[in-house]
MIDO-514702 format. One record per residue (C-alpha): x, y, z. Coordinates in steps of 0.5 Angstrom, whole numbers, plus 2048, in hexadecimal, padded with zeros to 3 digits. Layout:
+-----+-----+-----+
:   u :   v :   w :
+-----+-----+-----+
:   X :   Y :   Z :
...
+-----+-----+-----+
This chain:
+-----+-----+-----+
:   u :   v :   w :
+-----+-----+-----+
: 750 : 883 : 7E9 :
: 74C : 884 : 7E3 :
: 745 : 886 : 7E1 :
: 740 : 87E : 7E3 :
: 73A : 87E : 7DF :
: 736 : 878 : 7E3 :
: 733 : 877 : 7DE :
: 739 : 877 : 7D7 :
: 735 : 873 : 7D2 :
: 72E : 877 : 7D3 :
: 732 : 87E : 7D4 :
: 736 : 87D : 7CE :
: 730 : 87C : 7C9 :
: 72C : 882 : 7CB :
: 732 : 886 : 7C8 :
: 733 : 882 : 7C3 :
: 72F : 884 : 7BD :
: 732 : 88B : 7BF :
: 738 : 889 : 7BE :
: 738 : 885 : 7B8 :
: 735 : 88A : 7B2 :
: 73B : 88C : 7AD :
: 73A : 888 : 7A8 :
: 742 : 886 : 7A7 :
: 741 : 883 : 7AF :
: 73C : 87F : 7AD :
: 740 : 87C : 7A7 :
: 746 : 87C : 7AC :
: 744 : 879 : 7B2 :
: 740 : 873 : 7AD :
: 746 : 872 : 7AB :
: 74A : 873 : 7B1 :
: 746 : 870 : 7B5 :
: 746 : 868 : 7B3 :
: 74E : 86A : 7B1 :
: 74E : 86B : 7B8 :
: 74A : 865 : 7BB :
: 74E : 860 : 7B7 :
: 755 : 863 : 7B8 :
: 753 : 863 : 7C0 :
: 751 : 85C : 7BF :
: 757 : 859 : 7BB :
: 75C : 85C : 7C1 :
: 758 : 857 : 7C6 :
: 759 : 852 : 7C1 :
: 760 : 854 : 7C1 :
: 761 : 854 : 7C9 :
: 75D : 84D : 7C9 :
: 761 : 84A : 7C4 :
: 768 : 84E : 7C6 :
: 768 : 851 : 7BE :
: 76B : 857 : 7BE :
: 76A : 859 : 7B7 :
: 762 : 858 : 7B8 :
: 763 : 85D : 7BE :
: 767 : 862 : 7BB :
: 762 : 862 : 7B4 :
: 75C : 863 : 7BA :
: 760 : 869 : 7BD :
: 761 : 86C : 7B7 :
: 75A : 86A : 7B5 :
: 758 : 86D : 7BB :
: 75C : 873 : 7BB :
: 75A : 875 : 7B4 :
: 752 : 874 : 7B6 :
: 753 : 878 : 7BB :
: 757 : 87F : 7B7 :
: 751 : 87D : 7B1 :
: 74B : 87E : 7B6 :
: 750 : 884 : 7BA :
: 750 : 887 : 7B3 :
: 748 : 886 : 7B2 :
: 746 : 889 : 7B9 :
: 74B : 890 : 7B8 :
: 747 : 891 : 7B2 :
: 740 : 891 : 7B6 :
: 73C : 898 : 7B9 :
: 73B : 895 : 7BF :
: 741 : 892 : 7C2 :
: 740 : 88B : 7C7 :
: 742 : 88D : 7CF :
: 749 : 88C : 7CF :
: 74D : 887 : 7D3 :
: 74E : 888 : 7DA :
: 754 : 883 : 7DB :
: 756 : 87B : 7D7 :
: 750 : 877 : 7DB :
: 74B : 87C : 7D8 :
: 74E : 87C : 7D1 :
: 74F : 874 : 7D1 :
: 748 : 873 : 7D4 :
: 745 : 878 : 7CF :
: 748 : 875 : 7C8 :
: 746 : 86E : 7CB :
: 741 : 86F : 7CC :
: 73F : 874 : 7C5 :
: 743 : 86F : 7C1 :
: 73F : 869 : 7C4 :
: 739 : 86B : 7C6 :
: 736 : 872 : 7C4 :
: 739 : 873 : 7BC :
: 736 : 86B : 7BB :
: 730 : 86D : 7BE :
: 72F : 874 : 7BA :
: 731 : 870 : 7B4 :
: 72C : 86B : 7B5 :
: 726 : 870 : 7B8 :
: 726 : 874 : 7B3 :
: 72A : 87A : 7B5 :
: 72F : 87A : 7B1 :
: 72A : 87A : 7AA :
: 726 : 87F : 7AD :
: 72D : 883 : 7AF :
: 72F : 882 : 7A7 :
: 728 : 884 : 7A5 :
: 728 : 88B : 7A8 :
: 730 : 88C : 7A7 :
: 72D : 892 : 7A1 :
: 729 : 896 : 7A5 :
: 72F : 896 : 7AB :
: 735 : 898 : 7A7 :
+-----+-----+-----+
């Protein structure tokens, strides 16, 4: 059994901006996460409407999101807390492709991140 943060979104975000200060992972996940949204919503579309190939295009989207924002977190200084088993990762990048980037972004974050990318690197 895995690491349980009770509390996901709320352990997540306190983490986030540590994590999230390379400038190129910044570049990547503004493209790597709406890439991931919509290919993850073209495979539910796909599974409701029995469409193989729209499946099959969000699997890819999917899996190339996530090498994009791999890539992106290899190059930060101070790593994310690795995965302790498939639970922990899935709910982890739902709940930072969903919820935590789209908050970052919104709040802030990610300007204030690209702002100071300077004077870390």
């Amino acid at each position: 059994m895995g690491k349980r943060h009770p509390n996901l979104p709320a352990w997540q975000w306190r983490a986030y901006p540590n994590n999230h200060q390379h400038p190129t992972n910044l570049v990547l996940h503004l493209i790597a996460v709406p890439l991931f949204i919509v290919a993850f919503l073209l495979i539910v579309t796909g599974v409701f409407s029995l469409s193989l190939a729209n499946i099959a295009i969000g699997v890819i989207g999917v899996i190339a999101a996530l090498a994009l924002q791999r890539h992106g977190h290899n190059l930060e200084t101070q790593a994310s807390e690795p995965f302790s088993d498939r639970k922990d990762a899935v709910s982890r990048l739902l709940v930072e492709q969903f919820l935590t980037f789209p908050r970052f972004f919104l709040s802030g974050g990610w300007w204030r991140a690209w702002r100071e990318r300077h004077r870390r690197h």
